[in-house]
Each structure stands twice: as C-alpha cells, then as structure tokens.
N, C-alpha and C positions, 0 to 999 in steps of 0.2 A: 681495664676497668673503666677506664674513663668511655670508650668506644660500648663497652656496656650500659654507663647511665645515658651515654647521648643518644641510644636507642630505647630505654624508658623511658624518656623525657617527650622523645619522638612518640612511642604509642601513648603517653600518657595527656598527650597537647591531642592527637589522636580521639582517644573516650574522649575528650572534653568537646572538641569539635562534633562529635557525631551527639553527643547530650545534648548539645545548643539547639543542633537542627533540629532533633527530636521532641524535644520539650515543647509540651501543647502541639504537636502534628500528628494528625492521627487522618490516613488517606483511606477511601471507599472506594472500591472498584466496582463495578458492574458489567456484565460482559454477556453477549445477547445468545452464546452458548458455555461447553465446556472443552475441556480440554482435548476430546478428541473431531472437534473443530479444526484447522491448522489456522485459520482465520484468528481466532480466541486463543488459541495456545499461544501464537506469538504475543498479544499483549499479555497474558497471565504470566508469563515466562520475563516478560518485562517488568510487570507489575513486582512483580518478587524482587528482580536484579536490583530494580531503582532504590528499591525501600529497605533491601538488604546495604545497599550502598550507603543510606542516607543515615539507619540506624532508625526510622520510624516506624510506628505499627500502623497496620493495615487493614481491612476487613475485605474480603471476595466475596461477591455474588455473582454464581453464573446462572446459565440457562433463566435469563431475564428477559423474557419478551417485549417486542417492540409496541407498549403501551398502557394503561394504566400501573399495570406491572411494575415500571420504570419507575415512576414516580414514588408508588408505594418503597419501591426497594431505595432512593436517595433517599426518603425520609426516612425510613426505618436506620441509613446509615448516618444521615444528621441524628438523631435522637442516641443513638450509638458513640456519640463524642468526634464523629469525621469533621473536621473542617475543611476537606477537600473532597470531591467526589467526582470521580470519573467515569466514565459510560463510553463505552466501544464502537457502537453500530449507529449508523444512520439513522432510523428508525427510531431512536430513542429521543431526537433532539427536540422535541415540544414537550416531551414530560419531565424533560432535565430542563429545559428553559421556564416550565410551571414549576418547578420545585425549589430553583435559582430567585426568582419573584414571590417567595415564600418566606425563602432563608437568604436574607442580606447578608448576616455574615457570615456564610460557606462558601466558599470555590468550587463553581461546578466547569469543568474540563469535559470539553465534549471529542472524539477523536471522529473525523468526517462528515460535519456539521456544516453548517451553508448558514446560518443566521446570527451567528455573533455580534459581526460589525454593524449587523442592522437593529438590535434587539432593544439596544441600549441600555444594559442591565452590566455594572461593572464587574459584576460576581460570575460573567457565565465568559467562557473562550473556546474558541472551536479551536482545533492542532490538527494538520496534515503533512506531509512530507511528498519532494518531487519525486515521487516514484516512478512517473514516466521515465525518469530516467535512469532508473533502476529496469523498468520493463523494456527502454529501447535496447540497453546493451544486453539484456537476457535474449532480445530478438536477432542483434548481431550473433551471437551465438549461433541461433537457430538456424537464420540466412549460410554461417558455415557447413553445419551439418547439411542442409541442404544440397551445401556446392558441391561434398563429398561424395553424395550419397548422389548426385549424375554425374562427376567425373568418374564412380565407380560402375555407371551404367545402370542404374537401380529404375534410373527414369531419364526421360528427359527434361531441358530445360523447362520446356512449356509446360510440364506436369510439374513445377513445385509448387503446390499448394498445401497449407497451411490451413490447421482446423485450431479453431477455438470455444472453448465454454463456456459462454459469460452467465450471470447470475441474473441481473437486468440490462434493458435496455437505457439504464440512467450514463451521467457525463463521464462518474469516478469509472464505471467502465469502459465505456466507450475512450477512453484518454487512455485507458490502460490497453486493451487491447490496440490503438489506432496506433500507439507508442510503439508497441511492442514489431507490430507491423513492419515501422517505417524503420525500426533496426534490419528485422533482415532483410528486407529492399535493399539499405543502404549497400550489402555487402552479394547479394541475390539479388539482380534486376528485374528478373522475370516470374517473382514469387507475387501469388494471389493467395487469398484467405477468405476463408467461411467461417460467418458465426452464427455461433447458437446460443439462443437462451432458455436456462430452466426459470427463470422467475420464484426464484428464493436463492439466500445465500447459502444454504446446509441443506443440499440432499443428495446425499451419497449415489442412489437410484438413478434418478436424472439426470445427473453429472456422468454418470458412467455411461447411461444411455445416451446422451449427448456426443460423446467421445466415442461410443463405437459408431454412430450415425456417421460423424466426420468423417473415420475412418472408412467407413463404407463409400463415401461419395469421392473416394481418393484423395482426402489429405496424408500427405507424407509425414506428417510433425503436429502435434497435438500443444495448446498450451491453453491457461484457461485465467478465468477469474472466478472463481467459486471455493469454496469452505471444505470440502472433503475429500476421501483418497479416491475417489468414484472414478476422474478422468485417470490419473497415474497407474493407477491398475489396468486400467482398462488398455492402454499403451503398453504397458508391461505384458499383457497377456497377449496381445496382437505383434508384441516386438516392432512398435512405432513409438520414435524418439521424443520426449515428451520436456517441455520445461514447464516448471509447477511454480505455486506461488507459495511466499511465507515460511518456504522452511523446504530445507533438502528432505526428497522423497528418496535418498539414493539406498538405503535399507531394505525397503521396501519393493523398489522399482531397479535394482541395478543394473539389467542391461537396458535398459531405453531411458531413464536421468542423467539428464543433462545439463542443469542450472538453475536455482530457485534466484528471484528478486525480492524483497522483503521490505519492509519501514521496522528499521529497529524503532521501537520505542523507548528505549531507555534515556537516550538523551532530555526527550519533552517530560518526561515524569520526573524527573531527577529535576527538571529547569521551574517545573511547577512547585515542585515540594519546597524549593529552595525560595524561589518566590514569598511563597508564604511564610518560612521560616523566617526571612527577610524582612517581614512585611512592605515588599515590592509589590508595583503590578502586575498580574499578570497579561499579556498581550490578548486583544483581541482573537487577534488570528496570529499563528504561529507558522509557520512551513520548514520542516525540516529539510535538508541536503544534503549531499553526499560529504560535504564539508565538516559537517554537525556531527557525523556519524550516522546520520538517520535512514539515509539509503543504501540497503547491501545488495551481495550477491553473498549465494551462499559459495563453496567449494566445487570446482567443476568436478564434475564426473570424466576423467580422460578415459574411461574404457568406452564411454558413448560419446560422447564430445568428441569433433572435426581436430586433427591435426593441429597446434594453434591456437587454440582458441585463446587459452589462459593469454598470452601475450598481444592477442589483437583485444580482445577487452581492458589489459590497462591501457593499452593506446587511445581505444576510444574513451575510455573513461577520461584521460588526461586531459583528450580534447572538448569532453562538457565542463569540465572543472578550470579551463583555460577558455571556455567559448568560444572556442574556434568549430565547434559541433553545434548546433540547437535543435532539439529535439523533432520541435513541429517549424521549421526552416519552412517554408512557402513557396516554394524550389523547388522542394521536394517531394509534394503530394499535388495533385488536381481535384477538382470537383466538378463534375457533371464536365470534364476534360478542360478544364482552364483552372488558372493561379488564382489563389485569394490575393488581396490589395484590403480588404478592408472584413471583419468580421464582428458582430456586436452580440453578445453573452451574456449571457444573464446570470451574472455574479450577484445580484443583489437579492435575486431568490425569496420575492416579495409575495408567490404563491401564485401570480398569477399569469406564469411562465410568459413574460413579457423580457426580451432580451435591451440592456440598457448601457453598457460599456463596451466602447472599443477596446479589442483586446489583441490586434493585430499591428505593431510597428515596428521601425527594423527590421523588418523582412521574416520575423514567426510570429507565431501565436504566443502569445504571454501566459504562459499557466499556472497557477498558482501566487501569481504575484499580486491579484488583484482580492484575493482571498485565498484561506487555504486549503479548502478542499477543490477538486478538479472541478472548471465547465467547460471543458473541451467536448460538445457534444456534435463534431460533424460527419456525415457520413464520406467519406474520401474513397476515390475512386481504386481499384483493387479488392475492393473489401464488399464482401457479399452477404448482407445479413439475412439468414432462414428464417425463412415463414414470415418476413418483414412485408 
C-alpha cells in the first residue's frame, strides 16, 4: 500500500511539475520544409519529443520559405498565443530578427543563425551544435570501410576517393564536409575527396545526380550534406557505401548504409522552453555537444560497415570528449601544402564578408566556440571542389 501512494504521490508531484512548465508556454515552430525533408524531419521529430516531454502546446509550420513568408508565419504564431518561436533554416534569420524587433515579449530561437550576438535584441538566440564532430567520426567510419574495401582488393590505396554532395558552397558546410574528411584521413592516409554542389538544400534530382556524377569520376564512398534520399538511393542502386546525414537511411539503403551523424535537438528545445518557463535568459548563442546529448550517431549498419567499426568510434568518440582528439588539429590538414599558425573568420557576420577573429590557438581551429553556428570556411588540401 504504502509503495502504492509513494508512486501517486511521485506521478501526482509529476502532473504538477509539467502544469507549471506548461502554464502560459505555448512554442511555434517553423520549419523551411516537411517531413519528407530528413533535414526538417529531424527537428519536427524534436519538436514533438521536447514539448511532449515538457507537457506544452505547440503550433508546426512547415514548407516555410526562406522570406517574407517567414515573417508572416512568426506573426501569424505570435498572434496565435506562441511566446516562443522557433525557425530551422538559415535563410530564415532576417525575417525572424524583423519579427523579434516587433515582438519584445516573444522568444525568437533561431537554429543556424550567424547574428545573435551581434543584433543586440535580447528576445532573439541562434543554437547550433558541434557536429563536426559528429561528421568527423561518421568520417572514421568511412576511412574503415575504405581500408577494407583495398585490403579486399576492390582498389588500391591511391584510389580511395571519396565523393560528396554538398548543398552550398557556405562554412556550415564546408566544416561539415572538411570534418568529415579529416576523419577518414585520420584512419586512411591516402584518402582524397570530390565535392559537389546542388545549390539548394531539398532537391532530390540534383542530389541524386550529384551522387552518381561522384560515382562516375570513381569515388568509392558517397556522403553528403543535403535534405533528400537523392544521394542514398543513388549509392544503394550503384552498390557504393554511402554515410548520410540526420537520420539512418538503412530501411531504405541496406546494403550500402553505413552511419548517419545528426544534432539531436531535443536537448536546446527542452533548455529553451524551460528558460522561459523559468523566466531565465535565454543565451545568446548556444552550442550543443556530444556531452548535452546534442551530437549522435545513428546505429551502424554491420552488414555494410568495416569489421570494427562500432568499437573504434567509441574510442575515438572518448578521445574528443577527453580531448586528447581535436577535430581541426593544424597537424593535421595543409593548405596550398603548409600548416596554418594563424587564421582570422568571420564570426561576426556583419554582411560584409570581412573576416575579424582569430580563431586558431593551441594548435586547431576553434569552432564553434566563438559563436554557434560553423565558420570554418577553408579550402584544405585533399579536397577537390567541382566546377569551383
């Protein structure tokens, strides 16, 4: 009996806890597609977990384009009762920063934003997460299969190259792919890479045509930065090992998936909602970690996945989370064939792509710490960008 009320008492302190949070929070999402984005799915997929978690109601806006649109859709969710409003894509952050300069008392959360700490408006916060370092260990991954796939004789050393898809030629990519890179370098000495860009985030088409282009110019390993199953299929159908981003393709792709990287978002929703519940501030800039929960891997594929893999990714996982590993190490990459000592970046993204912070001591590049979306925009030697 007793073990009875003390588990009423527990869910009933429970409802009271999630009432509190709840009372007066009511969060807006906006999201620059829908769900069959994998880019948008993974925050939708968040957006639900955090506010199922919290006990707060919520309103979704997808297929929100990057422009007036934006704006109209935060107002339409301020006028709707939101005192939080959150928006997904890049692209969004001048219409969420005019709607924030509107509405002082709403919390506007931007996710991959460059102007917070500059705007000077206490209602608006950009949120990112180190996901290079989610992308480098997808990239040791890759560097194994590689090893396997010329100890099996498939190729030789000097053929392992690596194709990738990127969406723009901007820094969040170029960090990502350059991350993902210098993983399977780390573990593959003699691995080079080709990129390509479609110039949009969501088009299935180009992405796929991207991917079998790569494929054609002999990349052995596909991996990309874009929104759609365009590359994964496109691996899948050629039987070339593919690691994807935001969410295991291995349904879909299962002989050639091999590892997705992601930014859970649950963490930063759940830490904003609670903010305001709180009436706390919410940060500026935020950067999620592997620490937070905010950088994953998804589940390996060991029917495509090297021998191994699962156990040399928590090794190296242990050694960014111990720093004894740094992503972009200065050791470890060249440019135009000599070491960086000094690199200055343009973190403060004043429009007028003038770069103003050192962002190289200790011997890597600092990313993320100086804001929270990526500006790691160098081009490093290995890495061959198409039609650049």
């Amino acid at each position: 009996m007793k073990k009875f009320l003390a588990a009423a008492l527990i869910a009933a302190l429970c409802l009271v806890s999630f009432a509190a949070v709840a009372e007066g929070v009511k969060v807006g999402f906006i999201f620059l597609h829908d769900e069959n984005s994998t880019y948008d799915l993974n925050f939708l997929n968040a957006a639900k977990e955090a506010c199922a978690n919290l006990g707060v109601e919520y309103v979704l806006k997808t297929n929100i384009e990057e422009g007036e649109q934006c704006y109209d859709a935060a107002a339409e969710l301020v006028d709707a009762g939101c005192n939080i409003v959150f928006a997904d894509s890049f692209g969004h952050e001048s219409y969420l920063i005019q709607a924030a300069k509107e509405f002082g008392d709403v919390q506007f959360c931007h996710a991959t934003g460059t102007q917070a700490h500059t705007a000077g408006l206490s209602n608006y916060h950009n949120a990112f997460a180190s996901i290079y370092e989610g992308r480098f260990l997808a990239g040791v991954a890759a560097g194994l299969k590689l090893n396997e796939m010329i100890a099996n004789g498939e190729f030789t050393a000097e053929e392992a190259k690596m194709g990738y898809v990127g969406a723009y030629p901007y820094a969040e990519v170029k960090s990502g792919y350059t991350s993902f890179f210098l993983g399977a370098r780390s573990v593959c000495p003699t691995v080079t890479m080709d990129v390509t860009f479609t110039n949009s985030w969501y088009d299935e088409a180009l992405e796929k045509e991207g991917a079998v282009k790569l494929i054609g110019n002999g990349c052995k390993l596909i991996s990309q930065h874009a929104d759609s199953m365009g590359a994964p299929t496109a691996c899948e159908d050629a039987g070339v090992p593919n690691i994807s981003y935001n969410g295991s393709t291995v349904a879909a792709c299962p002989k050639t998936f091999i590892v997705s990287s992601r930014i859970n978002w649950v963490p930063y929703m759940e830490h904003m909602i609670n903010c305001v519940a709180n009436g706390e501030a919410i940060e500026a800039d935020w950067t999620g970690t592997i620490e937070t929960g905010s950088v994953e891997l998804s589940e390996v594929n060991e029917a495509a996945a090297a021998a191994g893999t699962v156990e040399k990714l928590e090794e190296v996982k242990a050694a960014l989370q111990n720093g004894s590993v740094k992503v972009y190490d200065t050791a470890t990459f060249t440019v135009n064939g000599e070491n960086l000592t000094s690199y200055l970046a343009d973190v403060d993204d004043m429009g007028d792509y003038q770069p103003e912070t050192e962002v190289i001591s200790d011997g890597y590049f600092h990313e993320s710490e100086y804001r929270s979306a990526p500006y790691f925009d160098i081009d490093i030697d290995g890495i061959s960008l198409l039609g650049a």
